[in-house]
C-alpha positions in Angstrom: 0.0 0.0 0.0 1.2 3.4 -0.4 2.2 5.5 2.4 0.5 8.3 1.5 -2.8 6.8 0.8 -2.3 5.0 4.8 -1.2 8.3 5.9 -4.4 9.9 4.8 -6.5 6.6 6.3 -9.1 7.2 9.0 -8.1 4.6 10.9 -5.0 6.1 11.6 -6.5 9.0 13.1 -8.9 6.5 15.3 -5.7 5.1 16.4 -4.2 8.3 17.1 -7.4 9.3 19.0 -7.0 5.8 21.1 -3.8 6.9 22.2 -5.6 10.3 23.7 -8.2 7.6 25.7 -4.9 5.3 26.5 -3.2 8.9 28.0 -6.9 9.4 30.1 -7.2 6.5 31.5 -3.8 6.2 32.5 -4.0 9.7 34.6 -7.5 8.6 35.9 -5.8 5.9 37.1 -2.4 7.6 38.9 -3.5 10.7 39.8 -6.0 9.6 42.5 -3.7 6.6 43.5 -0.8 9.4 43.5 -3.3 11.2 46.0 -4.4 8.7 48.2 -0.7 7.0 48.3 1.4 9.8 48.4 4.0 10.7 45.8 6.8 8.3 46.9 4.2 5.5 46.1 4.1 5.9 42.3 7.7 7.1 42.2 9.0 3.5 43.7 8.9 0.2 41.9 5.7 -1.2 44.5 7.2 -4.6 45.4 4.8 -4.0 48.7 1.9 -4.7 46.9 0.0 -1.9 48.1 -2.7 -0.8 46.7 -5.3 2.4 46.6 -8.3 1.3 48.5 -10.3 4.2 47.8 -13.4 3.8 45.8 -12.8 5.9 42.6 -9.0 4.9 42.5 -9.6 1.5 42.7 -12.4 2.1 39.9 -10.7 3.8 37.7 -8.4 1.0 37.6 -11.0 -1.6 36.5 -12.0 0.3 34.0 -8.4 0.3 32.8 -8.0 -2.6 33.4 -11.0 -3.2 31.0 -9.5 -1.2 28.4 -6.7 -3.2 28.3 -8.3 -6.1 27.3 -9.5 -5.0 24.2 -7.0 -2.3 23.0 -4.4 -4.6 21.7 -7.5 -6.1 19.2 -8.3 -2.7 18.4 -4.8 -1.8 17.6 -4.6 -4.4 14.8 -7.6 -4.8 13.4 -7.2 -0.7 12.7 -3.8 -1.5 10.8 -5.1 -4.6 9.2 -8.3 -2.2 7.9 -6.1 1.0 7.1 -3.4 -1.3 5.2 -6.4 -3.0 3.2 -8.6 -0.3 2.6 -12.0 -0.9 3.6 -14.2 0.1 0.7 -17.5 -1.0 2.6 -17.0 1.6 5.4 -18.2 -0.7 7.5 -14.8 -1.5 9.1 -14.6 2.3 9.8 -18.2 2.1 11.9 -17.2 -0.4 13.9 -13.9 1.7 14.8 -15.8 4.4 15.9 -18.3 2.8 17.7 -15.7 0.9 19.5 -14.1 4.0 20.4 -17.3 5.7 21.4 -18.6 3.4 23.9 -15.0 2.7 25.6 -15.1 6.3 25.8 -18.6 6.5 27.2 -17.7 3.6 29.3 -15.2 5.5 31.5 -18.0 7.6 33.1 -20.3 5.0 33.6 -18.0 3.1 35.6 -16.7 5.5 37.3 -19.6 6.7 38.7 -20.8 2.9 39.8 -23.3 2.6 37.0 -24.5 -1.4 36.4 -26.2 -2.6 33.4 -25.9 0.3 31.4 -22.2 0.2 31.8 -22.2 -3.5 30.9 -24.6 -2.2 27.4 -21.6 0.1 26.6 -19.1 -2.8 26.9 -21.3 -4.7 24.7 -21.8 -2.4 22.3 -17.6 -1.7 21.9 -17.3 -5.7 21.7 -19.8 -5.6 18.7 -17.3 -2.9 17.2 -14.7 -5.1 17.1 -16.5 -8.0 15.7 -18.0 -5.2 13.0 -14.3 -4.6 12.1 -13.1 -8.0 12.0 -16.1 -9.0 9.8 -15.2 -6.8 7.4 -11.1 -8.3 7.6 -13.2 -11.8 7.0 -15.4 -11.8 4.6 
C-alpha cells in the first residue's frame, strides 16, 4: 500500500485518538492513586503490593484494566483495515463505535453505573466484531 494513501486513512486517526483515551485513562488511574498513596508511592517500583483502597481509585483502575483487554485487538484490526482499505466503510463504523462506547464507558464506571455500563461494553465488543467481519469476509 502506499504511504501516502495509509497516511491519509481514518483509521489512523482512530488510532491516534485511542492513544488520547490510553493517556486518560492512565492519569485517571495515577492521579487519584498518587493522592491517596502519596508521591513516593508511584515514584517506587511497588514490590509492597500496596494498593489504593479508595473507591474511585480503585475504579478507575477496572475500567483500565478493561480497556486493556480489548485495546491490543483494536490496535490491529485498525492497521489490518487501514493497510487493506475498507471500501465498505463498514470496518470504519465499527472503529468508531468501538471507540465511542469505551469512551462512554469511562464515566459510567466511574460513577458505579451497572447494566448500562455492561450495554456500553457490549456495544464496543460488537465494534470489534463489525471490524473483524469486514477483515473476514
Amino acid at each position: 500500500m502506499d504511504a501516502a494513501v495509509l497516511a491519509v486513512s481514518p483509521f489512523i486517526t482512530l488510532l491516534a485518538w485511542s492513544v488520547v483515551l490510553l493517556a486518560v485513562h492512565i492519569g485517571l488511574q495515577s492521579i487519584p492513586a498518587t493522592l491517596e498513596l502519596g508521591s513516593a508511592w508511584n515514584a517506587g517500583a511497588r514490590d509492597d503490593g500496596q494498593k489504593p483502597s479508595g473507591v474511585f481509585a480503585g475504579r478507575a483502575e477496572r475500567a483500565f484494566a478493561n480497556f486493556r483487554e480489548t485495546y491490543p485487538a483494536f490496535i490491529g484490526l485498525a492497521v489490518s483495515l487501514a493497510i487493506t482499505g475498507d471500501l465498505s466503510g463498514w470496518g470504519l463504523v465499527g472503529a468508531w463505535l468501538w471507540l465511542v462506547c469505551r469512551i462512554v464507558y469511562i464515566p459510567l464506571y466511574l460513577a458505579g453505573i451497572p447494566y448500562v455500563r455492561s450495554l456500553v461494553w457490549v456495544g464496543s465488543l460488537i465494534g470489534l466484531l463489525v471490524m473483524t467481519a469486514v477483515l473476514i469476509f
